[in-house]
C-alpha positions as CSV (number, residue, x, y, z in Angstrom):
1,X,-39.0,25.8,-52.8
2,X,-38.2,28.4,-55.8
3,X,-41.2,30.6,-54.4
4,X,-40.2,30.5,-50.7
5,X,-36.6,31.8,-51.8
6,X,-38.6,34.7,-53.6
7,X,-40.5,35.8,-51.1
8,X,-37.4,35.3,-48.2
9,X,-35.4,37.6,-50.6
10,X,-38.0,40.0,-50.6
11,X,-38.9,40.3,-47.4
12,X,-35.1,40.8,-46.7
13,X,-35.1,43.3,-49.1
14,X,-37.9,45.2,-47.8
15,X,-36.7,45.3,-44.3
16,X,-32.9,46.5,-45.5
17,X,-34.9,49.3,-47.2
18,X,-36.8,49.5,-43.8
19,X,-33.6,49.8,-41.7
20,X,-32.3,52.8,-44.1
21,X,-34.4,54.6,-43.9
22,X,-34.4,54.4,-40.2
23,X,-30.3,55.0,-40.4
24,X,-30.4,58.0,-43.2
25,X,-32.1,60.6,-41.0
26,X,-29.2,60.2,-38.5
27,X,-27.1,60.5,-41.9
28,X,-28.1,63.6,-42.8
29,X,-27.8,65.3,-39.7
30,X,-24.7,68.1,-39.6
31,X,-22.9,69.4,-36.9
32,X,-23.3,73.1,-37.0
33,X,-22.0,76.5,-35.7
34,X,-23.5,79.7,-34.9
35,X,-22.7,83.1,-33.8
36,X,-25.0,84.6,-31.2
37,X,-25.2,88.2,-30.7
38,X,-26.5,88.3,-27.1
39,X,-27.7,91.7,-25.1
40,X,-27.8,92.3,-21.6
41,X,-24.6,91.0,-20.6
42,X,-23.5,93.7,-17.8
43,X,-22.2,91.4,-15.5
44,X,-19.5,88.4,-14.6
45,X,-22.2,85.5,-14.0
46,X,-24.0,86.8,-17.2
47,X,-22.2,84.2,-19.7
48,X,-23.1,81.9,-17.0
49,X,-26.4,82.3,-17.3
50,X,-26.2,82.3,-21.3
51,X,-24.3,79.3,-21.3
52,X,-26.3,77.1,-19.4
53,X,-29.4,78.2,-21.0
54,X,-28.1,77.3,-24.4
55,X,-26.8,73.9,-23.3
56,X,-30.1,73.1,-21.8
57,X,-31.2,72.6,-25.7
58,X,-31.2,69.5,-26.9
59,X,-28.3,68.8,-29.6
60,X,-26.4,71.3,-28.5
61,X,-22.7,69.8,-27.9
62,X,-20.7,73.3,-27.3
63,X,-21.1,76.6,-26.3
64,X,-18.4,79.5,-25.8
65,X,-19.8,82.7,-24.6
66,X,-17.5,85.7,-24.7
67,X,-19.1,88.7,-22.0
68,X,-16.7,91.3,-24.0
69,X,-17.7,90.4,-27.4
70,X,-21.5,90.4,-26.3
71,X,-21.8,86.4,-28.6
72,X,-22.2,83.2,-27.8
73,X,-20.8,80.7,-30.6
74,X,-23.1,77.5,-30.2
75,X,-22.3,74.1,-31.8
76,X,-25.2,71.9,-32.2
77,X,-26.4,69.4,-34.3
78,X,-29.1,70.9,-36.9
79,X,-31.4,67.5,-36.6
80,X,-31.6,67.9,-33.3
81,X,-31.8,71.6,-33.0
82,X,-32.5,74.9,-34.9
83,X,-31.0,78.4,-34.7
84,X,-34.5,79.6,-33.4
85,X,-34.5,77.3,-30.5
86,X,-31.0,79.1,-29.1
87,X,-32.2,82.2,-29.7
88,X,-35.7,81.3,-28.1
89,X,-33.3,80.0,-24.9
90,X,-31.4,82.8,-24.6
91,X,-34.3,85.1,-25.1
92,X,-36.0,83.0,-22.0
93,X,-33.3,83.9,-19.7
94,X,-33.5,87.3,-19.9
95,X,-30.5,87.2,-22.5
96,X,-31.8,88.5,-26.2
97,X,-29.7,87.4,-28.8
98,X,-29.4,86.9,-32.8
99,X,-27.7,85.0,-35.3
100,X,-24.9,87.8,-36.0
101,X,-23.9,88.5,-39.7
């Protein structure tokens, strides 16, 4: 009996360590916000067009794009998505842009 309770404990054990490690990447993830610098904006349906390319990316939850500032400030969460896939969206639609410093 004192050997089955071992092992049950450690099987529970090993599955709680299981389950966490599952939980912690979610964890770690960060909400995040960057400022695009974004070209070719010449026109009204231009930030349009910006916008819905960037919230086409996965883990992307907002997106403000400002036509006379030439940016685009992107909120997105960084373990779902990466500065280099905005810019590589916004580059697709015709749109260049760059993290701005």
């Amino acid at each position: 009996m004192n050997k089955m309770l071992v092992a049950m404990t450690r099987a529970l054990g090993v599955l709680a360590f299981g389950f966490g490690l599952i939980a912690s990447s979610s964890a770690f993830a960060a909400e995040k916000t960057v400022t695009l610098a974004v070209q070719n904006m010449h026109c009204a349906s231009c930030p349009h067009t910006v916008k819905a390319s960037l919230q086409a990316v996965p883990g992307v939850t907002n997106v403000v794009v400002s036509a006379e500032d030439k940016t685009a400030v992107v909120t997105f969460d960084d373990s779902k998505a990466q500065v280099d896939a905005l810019v590589k969206a916004t580059t697709n639609a015709g749109y260049p842009s760059a993290p701005k410093s």
